[in-house]
N, C-alpha and C positions, 0 to 999 in steps of 0.2 A: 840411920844412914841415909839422909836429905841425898838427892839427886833430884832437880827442882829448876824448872828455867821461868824465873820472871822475866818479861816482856817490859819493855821503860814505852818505847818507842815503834810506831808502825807505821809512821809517813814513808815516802821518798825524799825525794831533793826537794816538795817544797811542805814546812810545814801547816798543821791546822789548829782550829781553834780545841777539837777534840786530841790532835795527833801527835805526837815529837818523833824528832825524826832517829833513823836506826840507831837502839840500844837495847841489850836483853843482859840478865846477870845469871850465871848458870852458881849453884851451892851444890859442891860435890864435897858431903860430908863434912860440913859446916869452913868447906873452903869457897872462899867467892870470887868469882871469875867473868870481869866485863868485856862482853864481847861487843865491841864497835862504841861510838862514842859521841852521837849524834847531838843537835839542841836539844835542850830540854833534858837530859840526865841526870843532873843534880836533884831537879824539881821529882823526877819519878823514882831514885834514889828513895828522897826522903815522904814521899807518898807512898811506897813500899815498906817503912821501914828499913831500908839498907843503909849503916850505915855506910859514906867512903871509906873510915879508917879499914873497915872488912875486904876492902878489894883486895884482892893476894894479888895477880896479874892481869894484865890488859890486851884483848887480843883484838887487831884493829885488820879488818879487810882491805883496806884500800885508803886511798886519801883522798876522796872526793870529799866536800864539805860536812853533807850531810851525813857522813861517818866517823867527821873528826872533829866537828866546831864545838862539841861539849866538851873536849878532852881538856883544853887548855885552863879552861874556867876551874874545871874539877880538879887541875893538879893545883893549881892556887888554892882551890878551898884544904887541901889534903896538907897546903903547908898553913894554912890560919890555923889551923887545929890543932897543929903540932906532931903531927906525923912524924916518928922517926925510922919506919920498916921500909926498906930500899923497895921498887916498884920496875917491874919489868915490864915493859910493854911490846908486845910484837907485832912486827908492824913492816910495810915492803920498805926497802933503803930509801925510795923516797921521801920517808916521813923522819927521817934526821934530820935535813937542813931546815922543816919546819920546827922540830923539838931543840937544835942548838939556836934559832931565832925565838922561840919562845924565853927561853931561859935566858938569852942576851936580855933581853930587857925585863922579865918579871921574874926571874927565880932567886930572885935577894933574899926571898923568904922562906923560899922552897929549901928546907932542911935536910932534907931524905934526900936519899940516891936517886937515882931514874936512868934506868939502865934499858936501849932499847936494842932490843934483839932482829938482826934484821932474815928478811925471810926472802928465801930466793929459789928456790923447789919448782922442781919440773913432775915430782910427783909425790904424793903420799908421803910426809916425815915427818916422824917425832921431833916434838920440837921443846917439851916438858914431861916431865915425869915424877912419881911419888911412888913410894911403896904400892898403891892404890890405885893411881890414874897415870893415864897416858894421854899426851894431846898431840894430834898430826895437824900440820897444815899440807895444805894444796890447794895449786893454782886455779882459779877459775878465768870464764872468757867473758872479760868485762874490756872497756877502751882503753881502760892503764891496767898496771899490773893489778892485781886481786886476787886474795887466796880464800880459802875456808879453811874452815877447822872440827875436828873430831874430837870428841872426846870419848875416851873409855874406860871404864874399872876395868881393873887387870883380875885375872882370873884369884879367886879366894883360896890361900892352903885350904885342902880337904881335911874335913871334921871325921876322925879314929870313930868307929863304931865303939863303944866302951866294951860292949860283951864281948867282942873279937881279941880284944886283949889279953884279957884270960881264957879265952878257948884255942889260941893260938898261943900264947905265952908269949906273947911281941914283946921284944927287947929293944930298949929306948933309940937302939940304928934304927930298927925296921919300922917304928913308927914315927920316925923321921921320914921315910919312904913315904910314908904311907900321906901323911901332911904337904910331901911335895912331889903328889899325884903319880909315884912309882910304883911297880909292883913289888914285893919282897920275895927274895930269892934265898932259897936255902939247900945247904950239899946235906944231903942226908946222910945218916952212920955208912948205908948200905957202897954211899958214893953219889946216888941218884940228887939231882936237885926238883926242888919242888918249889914251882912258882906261884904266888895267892898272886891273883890282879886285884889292882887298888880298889874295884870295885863291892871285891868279896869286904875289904876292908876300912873301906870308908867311901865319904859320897863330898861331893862339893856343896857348900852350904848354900850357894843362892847363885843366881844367870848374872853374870855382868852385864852391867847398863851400858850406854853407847847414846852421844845426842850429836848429830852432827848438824855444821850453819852452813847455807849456801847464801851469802851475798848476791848482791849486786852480779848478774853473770847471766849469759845465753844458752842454750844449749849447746854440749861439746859433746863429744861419743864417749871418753870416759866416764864423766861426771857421775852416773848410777854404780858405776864397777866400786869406786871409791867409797860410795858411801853405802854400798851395800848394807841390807842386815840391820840398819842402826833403828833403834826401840826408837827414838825421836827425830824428825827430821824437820831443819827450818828452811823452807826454802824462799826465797823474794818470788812474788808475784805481780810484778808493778801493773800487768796491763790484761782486760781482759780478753778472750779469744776473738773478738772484732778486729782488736788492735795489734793483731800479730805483724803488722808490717812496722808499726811504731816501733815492738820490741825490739826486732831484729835490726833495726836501723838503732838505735841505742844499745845494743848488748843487753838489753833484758830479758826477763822470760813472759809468757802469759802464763795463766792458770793452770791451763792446760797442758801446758810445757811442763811445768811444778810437777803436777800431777802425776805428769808420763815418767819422767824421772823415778818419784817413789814408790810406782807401779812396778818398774825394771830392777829396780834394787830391793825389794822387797822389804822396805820399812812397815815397822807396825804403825805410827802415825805421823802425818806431815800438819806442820803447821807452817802457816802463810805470814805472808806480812809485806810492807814496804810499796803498801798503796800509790799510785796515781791519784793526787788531790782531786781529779774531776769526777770522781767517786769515792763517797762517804760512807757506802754503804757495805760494810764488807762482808753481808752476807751473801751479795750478789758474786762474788770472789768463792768462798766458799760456795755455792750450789755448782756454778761450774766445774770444780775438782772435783766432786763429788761424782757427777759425771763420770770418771775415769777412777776416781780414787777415795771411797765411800769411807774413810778414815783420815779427812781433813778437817781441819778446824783456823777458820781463819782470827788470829788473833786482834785483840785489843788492847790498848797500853794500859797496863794493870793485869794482864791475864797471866796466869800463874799454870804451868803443865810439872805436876808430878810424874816420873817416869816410877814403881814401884820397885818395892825391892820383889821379887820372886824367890822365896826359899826350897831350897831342892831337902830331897833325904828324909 
């Protein structure tokens, strides 16, 4: 059960000879999910192994360049290939008169559907869902509209203790109860009822994961409440703590900003990205977080975070 975020891309707005600019592919469960869609994504696609036919949906923060100029390239290659699985992409209403101008002139080829979902959230909402996973977007404070996104595994039916079967005699209702985390209640001869709590009778097999992406975005006072808790957290860093007037004059964060955030929200690990080219160095980035939040790790295109499974019971 893969929960697995490749990294494509760690520039900003400009790229480098080492860097491409915003893309990462999250595999929940051997489903794959590109968020943002920077230059250079085909090229870290297939330096990762991913194939495109694997994309299931496409989640795009914003329509600045640097977030969307791989997009166009990649649905073209999606129809030389012959793609036929329709393709969602979500993305703010902005970015339809770019995808009905793309396709005016190059979608002759393009076979598959492309359906694009538009997003317009003042707060936290599901925007996908599967037996397994959930994904929220929400807005962030960038110069145009900009959202992030969460991801979550939904809580796992609870696993029947077997021996509890036959020392309770459970009948196929109550371990239905018991699978979907109730307690079983029963009227006894006398009249009396007698309650087992699920715990007597089963346990939940493993912690749901949780990775959430902060884009392109400034500091807002929400912003930790929302991503509270989450096992992974990606947040931009374009500037380092010198250049905190830069940021705030562009809607970005510094490091330290990053940092303060997954300090508030008590994430288990933040990772960085979405460099300022006038630093190549991105462990200078990470030592700063570090500073405030000794569970960072600033990323590079090709870096790969497993979030683990945790088995409970």
């Amino acid at each position: 059960m893969d929960f697995r975020l490749t990294v494509l891309g760690t520039a900003s707005a400009k790229p480098t000879a080492a860097r491409h600019q915003s893309a990462q592919v999250l595999n929940v469960h051997g489903r794959f999910f590109l968020i943002d869609c920077g230059e250079g994504v085909q090229s870290g696609l297939y330096t990762n192994r991913i194939s495109p036919m694997k994309i299931e949906s496409v989640f795009i923060s914003h329509i600045h360049g640097d977030h969307i100029f791989g997009l166009f390239g990649l649905l073209s290659t999606m129809g030389m290939i012959s793609r036929t699985q329709p393709l969602t992409i979500y993305a703010p209403p902005s970015f339809g008169p770019l995808l009905k101008f793309f396709l005016s002139y190059y979608g002759e080829g393009i076979k598959f559907e492309i359906r694009h979902h538009p997003l317009s959230m003042k707060e936290p909402e599901e925007i996908y869902a599967t037996k397994s996973l959930s994904v929220s977007a929400f807005p962030l404070n960038h110069k145009i509209e900009t959202f992030g996104f969460i991801f979550r595994e939904k809580d796992p039916q609870f696993n029947v203790k077997k021996w509890k079967i036959d020392e309770y005699s459970l009948t196929l209702t109550e371990i239905g109860c018991v699978k979907r985390g109730e307690p079983v209640r029963r009227v006894l001869p006398d009249g009396g009822v007698l309650e087992l709590p699920v715990e007597e009778l089963g346990y939940k097999p493993f912690e749901p994961r949780s990775f959430a992406y902060c884009s392109d975005t400034a500091p807002f006072p929400e912003e930790a409440s929302w991503v509270r808790g989450v096992d992974l957290l990606y947040h931009e860093a374009t500037y380092q703590k010198t250049l905190e007037d830069q940021a705030q004059a562009r809607f970005h964060s510094t490091t330290l900003q990053a940092a303060r955030c997954a300090l508030e929200a008590g994430v288990k690990k933040l990772v960085i990205g979405h460099y300022s080219s006038r630093n190549l160095n991105s462990k200078d980035y990470e030592n700063e977080c570090r500073t405030l939040f000794p569970e960072t790790y600033a990323a590079d295109d090709g870096d790969v975070f497993d979030i683990p499974l945790v088995k409970l019971g």
